[in-house]
N, C-alpha and C positions, 0 to 999 in steps of 0.2 A: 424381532422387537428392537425398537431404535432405542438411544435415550429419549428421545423426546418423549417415546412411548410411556417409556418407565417413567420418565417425571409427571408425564400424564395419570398418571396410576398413581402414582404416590400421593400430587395435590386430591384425587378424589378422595382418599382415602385420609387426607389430613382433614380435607372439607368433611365430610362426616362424621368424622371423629369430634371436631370444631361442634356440629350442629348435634350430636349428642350430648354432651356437655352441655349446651345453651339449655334443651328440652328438660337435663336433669336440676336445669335452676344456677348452673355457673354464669359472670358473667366474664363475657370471653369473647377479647377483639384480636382477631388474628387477616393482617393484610396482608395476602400471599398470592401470587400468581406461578402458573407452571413454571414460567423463566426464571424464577429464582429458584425453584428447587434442583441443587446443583449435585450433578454426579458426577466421581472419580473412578479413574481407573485405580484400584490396590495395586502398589508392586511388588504385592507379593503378592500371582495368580491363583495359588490356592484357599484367601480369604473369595473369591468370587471374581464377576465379570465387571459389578460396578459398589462402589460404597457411597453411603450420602449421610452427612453430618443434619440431615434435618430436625431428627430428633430432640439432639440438643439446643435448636436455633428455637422452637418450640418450648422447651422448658420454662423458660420465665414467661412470657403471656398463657401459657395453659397453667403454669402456677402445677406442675407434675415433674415428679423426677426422670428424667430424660431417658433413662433403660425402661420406663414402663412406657412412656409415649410410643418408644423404638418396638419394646414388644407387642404391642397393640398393632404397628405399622408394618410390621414384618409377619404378622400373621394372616394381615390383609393383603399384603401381597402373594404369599405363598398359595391363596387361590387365584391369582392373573393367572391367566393364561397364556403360555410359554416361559414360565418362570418355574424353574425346578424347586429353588430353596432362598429363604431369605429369612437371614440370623441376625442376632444381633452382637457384637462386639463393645469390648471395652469399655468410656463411661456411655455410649450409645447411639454408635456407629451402627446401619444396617447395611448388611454386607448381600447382595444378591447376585444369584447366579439361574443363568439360562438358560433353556434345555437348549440342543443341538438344533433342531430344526430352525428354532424362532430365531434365533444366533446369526443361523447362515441364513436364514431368507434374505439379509439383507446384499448377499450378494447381486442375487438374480433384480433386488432391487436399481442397485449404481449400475448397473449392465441399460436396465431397463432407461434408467434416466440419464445415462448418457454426461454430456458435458453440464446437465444441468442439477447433478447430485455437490454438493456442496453449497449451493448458492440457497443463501434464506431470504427470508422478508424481515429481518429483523429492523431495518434502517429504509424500509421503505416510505416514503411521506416525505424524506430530506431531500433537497436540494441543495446539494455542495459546491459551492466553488471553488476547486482547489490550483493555487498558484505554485510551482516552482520553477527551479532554472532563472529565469528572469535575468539571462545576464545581457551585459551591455553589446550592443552589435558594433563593437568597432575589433572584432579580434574572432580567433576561434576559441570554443569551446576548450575546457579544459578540467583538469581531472577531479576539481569539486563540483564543477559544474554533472561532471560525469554520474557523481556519487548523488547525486539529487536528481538527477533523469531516471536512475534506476529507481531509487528511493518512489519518487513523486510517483509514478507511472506504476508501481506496483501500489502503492495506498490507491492508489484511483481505483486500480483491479480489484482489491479486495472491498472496498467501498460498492462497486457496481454489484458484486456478489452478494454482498451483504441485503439489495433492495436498494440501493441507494441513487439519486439522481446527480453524476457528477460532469462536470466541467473542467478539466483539463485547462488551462487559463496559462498563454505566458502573457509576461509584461515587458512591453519593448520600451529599456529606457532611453529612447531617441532624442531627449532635447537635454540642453543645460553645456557645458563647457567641452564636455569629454565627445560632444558630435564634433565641434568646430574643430578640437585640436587634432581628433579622428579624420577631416575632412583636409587639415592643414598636411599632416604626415601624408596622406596620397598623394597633394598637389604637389607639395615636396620632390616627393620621389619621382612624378612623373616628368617634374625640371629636371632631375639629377642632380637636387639640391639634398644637404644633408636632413638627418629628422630635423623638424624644428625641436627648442624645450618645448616640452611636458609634454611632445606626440608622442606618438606610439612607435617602437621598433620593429623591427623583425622582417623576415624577405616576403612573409603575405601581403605587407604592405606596398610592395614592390611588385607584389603580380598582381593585386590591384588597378596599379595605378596604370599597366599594363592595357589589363582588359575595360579601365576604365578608357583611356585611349584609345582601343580599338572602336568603342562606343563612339564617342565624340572623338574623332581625331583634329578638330578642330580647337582643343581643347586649353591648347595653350596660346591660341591669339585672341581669347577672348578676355574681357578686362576683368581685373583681377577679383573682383566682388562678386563676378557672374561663374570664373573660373570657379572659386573656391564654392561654391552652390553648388557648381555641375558636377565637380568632384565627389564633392559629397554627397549627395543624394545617387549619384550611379553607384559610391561605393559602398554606403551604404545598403542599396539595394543588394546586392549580388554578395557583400557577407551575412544579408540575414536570411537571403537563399543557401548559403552554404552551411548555417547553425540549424536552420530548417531540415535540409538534404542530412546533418551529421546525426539529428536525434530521429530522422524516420528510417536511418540504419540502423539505429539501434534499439529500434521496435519502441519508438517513444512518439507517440501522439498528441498532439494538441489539438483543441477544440475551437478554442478561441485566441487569439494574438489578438493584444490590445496596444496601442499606439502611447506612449505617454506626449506625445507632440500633439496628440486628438483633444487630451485635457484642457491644454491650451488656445487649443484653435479658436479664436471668437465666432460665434452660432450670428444668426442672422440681425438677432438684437444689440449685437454690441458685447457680449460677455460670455467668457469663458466658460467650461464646466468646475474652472478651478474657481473663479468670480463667484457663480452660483453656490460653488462648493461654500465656501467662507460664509456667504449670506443665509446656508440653512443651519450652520452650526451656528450663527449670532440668534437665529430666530429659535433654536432650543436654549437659547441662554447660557449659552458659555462661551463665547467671544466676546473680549474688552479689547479697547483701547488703550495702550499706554505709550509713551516717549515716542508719539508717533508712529509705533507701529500697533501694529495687530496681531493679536492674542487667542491661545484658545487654553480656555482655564482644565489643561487636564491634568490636572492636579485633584480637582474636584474625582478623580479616577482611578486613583493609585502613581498616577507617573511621580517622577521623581522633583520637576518642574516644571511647570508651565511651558508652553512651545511658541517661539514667534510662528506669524502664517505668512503674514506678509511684513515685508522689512517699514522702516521710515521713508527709503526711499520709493516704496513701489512697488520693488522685485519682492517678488513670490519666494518661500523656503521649499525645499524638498517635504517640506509636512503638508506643505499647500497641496500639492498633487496628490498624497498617499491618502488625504481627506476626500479629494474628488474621487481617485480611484476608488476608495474603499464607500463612498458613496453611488459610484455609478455600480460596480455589482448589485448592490441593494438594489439597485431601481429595475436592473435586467432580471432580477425575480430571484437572486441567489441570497435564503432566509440564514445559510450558515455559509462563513467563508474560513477555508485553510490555507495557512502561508506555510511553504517549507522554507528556511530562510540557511543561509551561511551562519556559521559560528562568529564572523565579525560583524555578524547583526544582532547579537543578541540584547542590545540597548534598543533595539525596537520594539520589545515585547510590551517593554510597559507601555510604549508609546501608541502602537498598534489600538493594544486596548481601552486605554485612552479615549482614543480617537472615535471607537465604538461607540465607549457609553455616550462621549460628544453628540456625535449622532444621534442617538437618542434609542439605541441597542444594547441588550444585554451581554456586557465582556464577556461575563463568563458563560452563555452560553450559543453565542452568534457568532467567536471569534476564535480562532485555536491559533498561536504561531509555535511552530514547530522548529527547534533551530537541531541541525545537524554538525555535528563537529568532522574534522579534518580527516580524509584520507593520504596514505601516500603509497606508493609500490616499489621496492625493493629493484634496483639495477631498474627503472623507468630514465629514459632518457629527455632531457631538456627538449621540448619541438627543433626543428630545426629552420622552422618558416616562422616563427615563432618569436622563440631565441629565449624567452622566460619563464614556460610554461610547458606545460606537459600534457599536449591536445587529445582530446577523445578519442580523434580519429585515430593516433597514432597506437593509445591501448587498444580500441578495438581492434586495429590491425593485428598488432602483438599478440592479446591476450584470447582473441572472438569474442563475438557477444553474449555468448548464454554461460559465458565461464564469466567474464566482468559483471554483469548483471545479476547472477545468481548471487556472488560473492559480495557483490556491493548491498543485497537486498536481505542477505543474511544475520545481517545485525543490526541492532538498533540503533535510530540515526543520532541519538547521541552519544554514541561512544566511538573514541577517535578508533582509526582502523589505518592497520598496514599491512598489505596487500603482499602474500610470497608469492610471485611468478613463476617460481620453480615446483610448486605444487598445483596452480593452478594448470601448466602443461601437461602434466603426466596424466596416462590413463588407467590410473591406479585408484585403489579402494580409499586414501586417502586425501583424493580430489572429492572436495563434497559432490559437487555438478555433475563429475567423470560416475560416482557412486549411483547417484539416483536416477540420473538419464540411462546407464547400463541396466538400472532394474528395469525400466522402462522399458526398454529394448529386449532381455530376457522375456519380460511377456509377448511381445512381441512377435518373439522364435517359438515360445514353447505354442503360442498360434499359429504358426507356421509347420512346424511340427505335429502339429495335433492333426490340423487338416489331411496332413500329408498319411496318415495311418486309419486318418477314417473319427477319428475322436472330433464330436459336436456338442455342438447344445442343444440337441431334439430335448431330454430329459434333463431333472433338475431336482435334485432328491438332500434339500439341506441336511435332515438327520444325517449323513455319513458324513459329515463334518468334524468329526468328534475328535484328530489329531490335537495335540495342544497347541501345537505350532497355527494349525487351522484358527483355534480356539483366539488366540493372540492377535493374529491376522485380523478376522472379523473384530476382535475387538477397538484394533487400531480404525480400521475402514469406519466403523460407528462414530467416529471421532470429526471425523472431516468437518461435518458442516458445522459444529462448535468449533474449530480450530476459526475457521473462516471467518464464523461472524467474530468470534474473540478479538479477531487483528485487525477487524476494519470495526470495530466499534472501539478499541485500544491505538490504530495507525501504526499496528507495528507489522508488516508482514514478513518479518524475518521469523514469526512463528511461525508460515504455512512451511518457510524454508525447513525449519528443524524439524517440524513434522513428518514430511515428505522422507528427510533422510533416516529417521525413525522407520517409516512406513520399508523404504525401502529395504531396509536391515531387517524386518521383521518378512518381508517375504522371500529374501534369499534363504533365510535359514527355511522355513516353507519349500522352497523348491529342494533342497536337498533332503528331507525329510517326507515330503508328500508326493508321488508320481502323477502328473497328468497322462501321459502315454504308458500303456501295457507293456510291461516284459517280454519279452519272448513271444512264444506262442498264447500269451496270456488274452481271453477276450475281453472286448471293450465293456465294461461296466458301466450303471449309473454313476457308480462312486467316478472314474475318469471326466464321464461327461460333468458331474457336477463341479470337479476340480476344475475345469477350465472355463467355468462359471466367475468363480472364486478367482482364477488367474487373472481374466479380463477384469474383473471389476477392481482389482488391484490395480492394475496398468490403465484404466480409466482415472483411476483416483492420483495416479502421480502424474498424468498427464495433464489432469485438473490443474492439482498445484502448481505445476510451472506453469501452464498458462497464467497462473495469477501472480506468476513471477517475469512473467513476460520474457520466460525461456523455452525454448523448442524441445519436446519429445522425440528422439530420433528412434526409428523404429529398426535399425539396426547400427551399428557400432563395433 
């Protein structure tokens, strides 16, 4: 029996209880779906396998004192079937517990379903557009950007799990001052000229200018307007190949790359999408006029002040674009959009929102910005191609990917984090990563193992499940697809992380206490074959989680 089972069983049993009371003449409005009736694990396993505080949530609309609702609710469960006993507690907690069989079936279940046990429909109908990273392509990658690749790329995971329809989305911001002064430091370097002010430093910029050379080596007899084009645009090209190349090493996908130069681009009529932008917020009525320029009253929204869009002279604001941008998803059919944003953006939240209801969208339910605050890593070295920053590529080097990425995806992204190197290397019970990928791996051997003495899964006999440790196990396994949809309806999946290292803990102690292989001369029983039931579907389950962590299972270590 799952939970869902059990909440299934509870709401019939509340539902009739409801529709007795109406027949007896009360009158009685109770709006209750299965998804709200919530079960807990007790940590203390001797009150049972699950508790549920429904009873009390029921007391005020049944107008009943809460222990007589719970006993009424607990008498009706203790005839389901695979439910041993169900009590009641304190002011009207109902504590239940499962017989053995219904317990462990759900192993032979996750076995059965494979990679596809965890994943619900809880969020299926959405369509997400979720942005992160979005950094500037005039540089590599670096280690905030890093902590939002992880971040991003596992909300997306747990989002598709969840039912969800998601778009992976960077924004390439390619026009405004920081391309030309980007395109100035190459040409630069490629004379042997020093940075110009406000270019960019560092020796990438000099193997740029390099391979942009080798491209056009004609490059410096051309006139200087044409130079500085050819520069940039080739050098451009081949570092957003390289921010491209650094996130699909580190198991980070994108679905869509969007141009911020495309906003701009004038369409065949004469007008941008930034132009149209401006003109569909005027025709929802909240664009004025004033001191010459143009306005977009988001004020009317919670921000803090109104936003120029366009200046007196002409020039366009950076709100002008994030207006078209956040109108062109809309129009590409994305009904909900997520920003993951830096911690020195978080003056865009109200703005962002804003900008929604402008549109003529509901903030608070079309528009999420998620701002992440700061990492850093202990003895991490300044790039060296670089010169000011501390490049992805060079942690992943350092640290690998399933040890960065598990750690970066471990905590919630708003709380600052700093990263020990010296624990993430070791292959110790103290490495979280090192800890749950070796559980991983132990299922792994003790399947290796098993095959190797003759132990299968011809048979499958839940009843002898009855260890406690067994008892624990299953009930952690039960948990999964609630953990899952938890995080991607919450966007936190540093729960599937704690979970997993949970899970794992609770099956080591399992292995040491429960045999899948015979003793001695000992022969092969249901109880082995069933244990390796129970193993697998363990090592399925953590293999789950890091994939939604977009960290690798190694199947030995």
């Amino acid at each position: 029996m799952t939970p869902d089972d059990l909440s299934r069983a509870l709401f019939d049993l509340v539902t009739a209880m409801v529709e007795r009371r109406r027949h007896a003449g009360a009158e009685v409005e109770v709006a209750l779906t299965p998804e709200q009736i919530v079960l807990e694990r007790p940590k203390n396993r001797d009150h049972g396998d699950w508790a549920s505080n429904i009873a009390m949530r029921l007391a005020k609309p049944l107008g009943s004192n809460p222990r007589e609702i719970a006993t009424d609710l607990a008498e009706g469960l203790a005839e389901v079937d695979g439910i041993t006993s169900a009590e009641v507690a304190g002011p009207g907690f109902i504590n239940v517990r499962l017989d053995a069989a219904a317990a462990g079936a759900l192993a032979k279940a996750i076995v059965d379903a494979g990679a596809a046990y965890g994943r619900t429909d809880k969020l299926a109908g959405s369509r997400i557009n979720l942005e992160f990273v979005s950094a500037n392509p005039t540089g590599p990658l670096h280690i905030g950007h890093t902590r939002w690749a992880a971040l991003g790329d596992a909300i997306s995971r747990v989002l598709r799990a969840a039912g969800a329809d998601v778009a992976n989305e960077y924004y390439i911001n390619d026009a405004g001052n920081q391309m030309q002064n980007f395109g100035l430091s190459v040409l630069a370097a490629a004379k042997g000229e020093p940075t110009p002010e406000g270019g960019y430093p560092g020796s990438y910029i000099a193997d740029l200018a390099q391979r942009v050379l080798a491209r056009e080596p004609n490059l410096l007899s051309l006139a200087d307007d044409v130079a500085l084009h050819t520069a940039t645009e080739i050098a451009y090209e081949l570092q957003l190949g390289e921010i491209e190349a650094s996130l699909e090493r580190f198991n980070v996908h994108f679905d869509i790359w969007t141009s911020e130069r495309r906003l701009h681009a004038k369409n065949d009529d004469g007008l941008s999408d930034v132009d149209t932008a401006v003109e569909r917020l005027r025709a929802q009525g909240h664009v004025y006029d004033k001191d010459d320029a143009v306005w977009v009253q988001t004020t009317d929204f919670g921000d803090d002040k109104d936003r120029v869009i366009r200046r007196g002279n002409g020039v366009y604001t950076y709100f002008a674009a994030d207006a078209a941008y956040y109108l062109d998803k809309g129009d590409r059919g994305f009904g909900h959009k997520i920003y993951l944003l830096g911690a020195d953006h978080h003056g865009y939240v109200h703005r962002l929102k804003a900008l929604a209801g402008a549109a003529g969208d509901d903030p608070e339910r079309d528009i999420e910005v998620l701002i992440g605050q700061l990492v850093s890593i202990n003895g991490a070295k300044l790039s060296k191609r670089a010169g000011n920053i501390i490049e992805l590529d060079d942690l992943q080097a350092w640290l690998g990917t399933d040890a960065l990425r598990y750690t970066l995806a471990r905590y919630p992204a708003d709380s600052p984090l700093t990263i020990d190197p010296e624990i993430l290397t070791r292959r110790t019970n103290d490495n979280p990563v090192f800890y749950v990928q070796y559980a991983h791996a132990r299922t792994c051997a003790v399947d290796r193992n098993a095959a190797s003495v003759g132990v299968d899964r011809s048979s499958f006999a839940p009843e002898l499940l009855e260890h406690e440790t067994e008892s624990a196990l299953l009930g952690a396994l039960q948990e999964f697809p609630r953990i899952v949809a938890q995080a991607a309806e919450l966007r936190e999946p540093h729960r599937v992380a704690r979970y997993i290292e949970e899970l794992a803990g609770l099956y080591h102690r399992w292995y040491d206490n429960c045999r899948v292989l015979p003793l001695g001369e000992e022969p092969i029983g249901d109880l082995h074959r069933t244990r390796l039931w129970l193993n697998d579907a363990t090592g399925q389950v953590i293999r789950n989680g890091l994939d939604l962590l977009g960290v690798s299972a190694p199947e030995r270590m």
